[in-house]
C-alpha positions as CSV (number, residue, x, y, z in Angstrom):
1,X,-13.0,0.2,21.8
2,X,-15.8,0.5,18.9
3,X,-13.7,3.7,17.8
4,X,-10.4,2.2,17.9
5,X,-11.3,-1.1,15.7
6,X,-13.1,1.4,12.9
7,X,-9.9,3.9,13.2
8,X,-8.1,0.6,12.5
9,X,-10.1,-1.0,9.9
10,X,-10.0,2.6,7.9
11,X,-6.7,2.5,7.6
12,X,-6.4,-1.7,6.5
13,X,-9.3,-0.2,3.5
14,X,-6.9,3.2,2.9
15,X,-3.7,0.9,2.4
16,X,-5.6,-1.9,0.5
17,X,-8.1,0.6,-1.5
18,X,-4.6,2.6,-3.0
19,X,-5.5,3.4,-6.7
20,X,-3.4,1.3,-9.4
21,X,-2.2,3.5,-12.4
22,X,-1.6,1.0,-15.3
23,X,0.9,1.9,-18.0
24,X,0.3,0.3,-21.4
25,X,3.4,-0.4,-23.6
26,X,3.8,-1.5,-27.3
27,X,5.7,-1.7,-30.2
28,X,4.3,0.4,-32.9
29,X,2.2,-1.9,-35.3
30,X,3.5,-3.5,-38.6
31,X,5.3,-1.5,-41.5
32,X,5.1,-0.9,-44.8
33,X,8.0,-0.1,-46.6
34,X,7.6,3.0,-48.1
35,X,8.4,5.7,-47.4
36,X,11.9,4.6,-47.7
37,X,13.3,5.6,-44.0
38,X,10.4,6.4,-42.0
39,X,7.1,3.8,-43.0
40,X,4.1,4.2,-43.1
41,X,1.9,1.0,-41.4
42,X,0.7,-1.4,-43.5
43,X,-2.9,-2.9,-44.1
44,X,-1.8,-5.2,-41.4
45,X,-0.8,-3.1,-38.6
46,X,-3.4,-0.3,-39.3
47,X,-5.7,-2.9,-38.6
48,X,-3.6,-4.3,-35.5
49,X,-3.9,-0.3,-34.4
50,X,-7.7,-0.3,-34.6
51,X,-7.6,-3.5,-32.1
52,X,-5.3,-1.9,-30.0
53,X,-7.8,1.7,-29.8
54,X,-10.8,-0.7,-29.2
55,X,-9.1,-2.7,-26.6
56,X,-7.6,0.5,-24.8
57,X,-10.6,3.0,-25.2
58,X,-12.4,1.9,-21.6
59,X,-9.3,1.7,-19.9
60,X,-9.2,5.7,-18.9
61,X,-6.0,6.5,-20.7
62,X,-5.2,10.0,-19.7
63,X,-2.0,10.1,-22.3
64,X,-0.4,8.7,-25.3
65,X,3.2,9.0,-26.0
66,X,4.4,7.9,-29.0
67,X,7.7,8.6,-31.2
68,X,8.2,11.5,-34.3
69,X,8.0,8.2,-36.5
70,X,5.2,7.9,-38.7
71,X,4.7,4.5,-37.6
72,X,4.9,5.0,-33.6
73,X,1.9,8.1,-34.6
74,X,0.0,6.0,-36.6
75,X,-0.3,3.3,-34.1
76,X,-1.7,5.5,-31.6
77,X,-4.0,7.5,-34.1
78,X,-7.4,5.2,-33.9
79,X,-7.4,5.6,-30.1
80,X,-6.6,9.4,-29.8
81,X,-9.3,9.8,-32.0
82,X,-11.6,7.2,-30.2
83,X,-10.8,8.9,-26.7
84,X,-9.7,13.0,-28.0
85,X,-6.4,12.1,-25.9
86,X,-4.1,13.9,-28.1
87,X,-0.8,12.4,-29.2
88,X,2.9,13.6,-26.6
89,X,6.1,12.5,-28.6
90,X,8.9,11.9,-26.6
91,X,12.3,11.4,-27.4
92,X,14.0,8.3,-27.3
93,X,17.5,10.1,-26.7
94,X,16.2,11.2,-23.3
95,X,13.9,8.1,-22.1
96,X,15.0,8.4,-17.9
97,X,13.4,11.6,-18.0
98,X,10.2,10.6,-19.9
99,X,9.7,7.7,-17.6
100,X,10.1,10.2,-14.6
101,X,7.6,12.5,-15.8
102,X,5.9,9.4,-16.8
103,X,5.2,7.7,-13.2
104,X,4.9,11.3,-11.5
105,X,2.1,11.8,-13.8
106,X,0.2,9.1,-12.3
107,X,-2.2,8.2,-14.7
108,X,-2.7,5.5,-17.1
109,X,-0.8,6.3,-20.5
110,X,0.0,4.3,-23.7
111,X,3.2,4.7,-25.0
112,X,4.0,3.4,-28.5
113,X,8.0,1.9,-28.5
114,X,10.4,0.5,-30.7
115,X,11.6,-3.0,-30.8
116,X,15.0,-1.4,-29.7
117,X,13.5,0.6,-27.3
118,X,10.8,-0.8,-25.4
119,X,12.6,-3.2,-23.4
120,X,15.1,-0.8,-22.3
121,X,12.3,1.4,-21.1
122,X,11.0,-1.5,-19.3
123,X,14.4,-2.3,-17.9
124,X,14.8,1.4,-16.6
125,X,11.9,1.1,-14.4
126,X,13.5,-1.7,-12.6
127,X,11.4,-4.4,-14.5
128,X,12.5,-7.6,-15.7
129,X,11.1,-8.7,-19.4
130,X,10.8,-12.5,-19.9
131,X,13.3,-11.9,-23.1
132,X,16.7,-10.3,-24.0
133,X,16.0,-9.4,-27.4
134,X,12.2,-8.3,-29.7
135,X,11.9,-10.3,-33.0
136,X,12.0,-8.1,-35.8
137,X,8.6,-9.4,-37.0
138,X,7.3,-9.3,-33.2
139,X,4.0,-6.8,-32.9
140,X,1.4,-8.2,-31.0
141,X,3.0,-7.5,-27.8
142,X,1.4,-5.8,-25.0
143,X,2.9,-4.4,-21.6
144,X,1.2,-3.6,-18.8
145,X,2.9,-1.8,-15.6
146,X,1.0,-1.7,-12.9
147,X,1.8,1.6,-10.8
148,X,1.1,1.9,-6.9
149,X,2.3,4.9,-5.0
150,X,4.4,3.7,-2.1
151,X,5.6,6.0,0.4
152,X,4.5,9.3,-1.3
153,X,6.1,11.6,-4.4
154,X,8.9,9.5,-5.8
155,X,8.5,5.6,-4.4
156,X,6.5,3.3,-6.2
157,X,5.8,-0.1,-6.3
158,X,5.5,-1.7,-9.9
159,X,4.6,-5.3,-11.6
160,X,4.9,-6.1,-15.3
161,X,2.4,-8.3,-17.0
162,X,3.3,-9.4,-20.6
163,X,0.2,-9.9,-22.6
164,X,0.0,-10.3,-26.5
165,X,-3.2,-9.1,-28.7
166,X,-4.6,-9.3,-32.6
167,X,-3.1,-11.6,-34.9
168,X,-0.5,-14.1,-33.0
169,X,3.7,-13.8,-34.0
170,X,5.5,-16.4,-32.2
171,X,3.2,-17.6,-29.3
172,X,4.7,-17.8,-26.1
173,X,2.8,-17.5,-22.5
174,X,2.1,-14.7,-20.4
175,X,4.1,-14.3,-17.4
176,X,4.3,-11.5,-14.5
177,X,7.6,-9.9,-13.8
178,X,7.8,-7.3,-10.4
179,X,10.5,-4.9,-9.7
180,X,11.1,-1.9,-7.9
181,X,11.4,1.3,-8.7
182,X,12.2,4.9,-7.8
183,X,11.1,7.8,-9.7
184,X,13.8,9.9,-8.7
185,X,17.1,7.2,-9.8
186,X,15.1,6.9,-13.0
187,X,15.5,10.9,-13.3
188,X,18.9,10.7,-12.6
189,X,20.1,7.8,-14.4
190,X,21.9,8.2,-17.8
191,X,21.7,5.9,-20.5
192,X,24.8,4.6,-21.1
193,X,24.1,5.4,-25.1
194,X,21.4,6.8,-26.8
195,X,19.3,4.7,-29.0
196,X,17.4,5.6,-32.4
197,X,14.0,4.1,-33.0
198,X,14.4,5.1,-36.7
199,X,15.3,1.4,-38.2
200,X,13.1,-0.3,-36.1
């Protein structure tokens, strides 16, 4: 009887005790205007990037994916060098297979979006954000999916907590969106159109 009830109580801690992989989304921080198509940040957001390495370096970030823009690169700069994670770009033409590689890798990422972008990456996952649309002068926004492995490779189990950080743009409250999601219909989904993160 002793054997049973700590057989049983093993597996309640195994189920409960499943490790959380957290995925950290933003917008790359605010732009300059030169140079004329692809910015550079400005005083502003190289500052909002330095809060954003300092708030992210304890949080065991095991990859940061950003875009080929100088902004997305610049955002992510302070913490690859606070953490020597080095820098992945991905493309934006082919997000369903960067978010399948993303939640196979199982390990908590940053990945540095585009205010056309990031809510469609969101949405991919099965994840509902609290808005349609991301102000052009919107930056302090912070995502964080929460990844737990279901029912092995491929089946996961995912929340959405929107969070905001640094200097304030429009307040509004944090809220939790859940969703579902499978790895493997994120791999075979395709985008209805691609989308170029180079105006925004």
């Amino acid at each position: 009887m002793r054997t049973h009830l700590f057989g049983a109580c093993l597996v309640v801690c195994l189920a409960s005790c499943s490790p959380v992989t957290r995925l950290y989304f933003v917008r790359h921080a605010e732009k300059s205007s030169t140079p004329v198509g692809d910015p550079d940040l400005s005083e502003a957001g190289r500052e909002r990037a330095e809060l954003l390495a300092i708030m992210l370096r304890d949080k065991d970030i095991r990859a940061i994916h950003v875009t080929q823009t100088r902004r997305s690169r610049q955002t992510a700069e302070p913490l690859s060098v606070l953490t020597g994670v080095p820098l992945t770009a991905y493309s934006t033409d082919t997000v369903h297979r960067f978010l399948f590689h993303l939640l196979e890798a199982n390990h908590n990422a940053l990945v540095v979006g585009h205010s056309n972008t990031l809510f469609g990456m969101l949405r991919e996952m099965g994840l509902k954000p609290s808005r349609e649309v991301m102000g052009d002068g919107e930056y302090d926004g912070l995502w964080v999916v929460s990844q737990k492995e279901k029912e092995g490779r491929g089946g996961y189990r995912l929340s959405l907590r929107e969070r905001t950080y640094g200097l304030r743009t429009p307040a509004r409250a944090d809220s939790v969106r859940k969703g579902r999601a499978s790895a493997a219909s994120i791999r075979n989904r395709v985008p209805s159109r691609s989308t170029s993160a180079a105006s925004r």
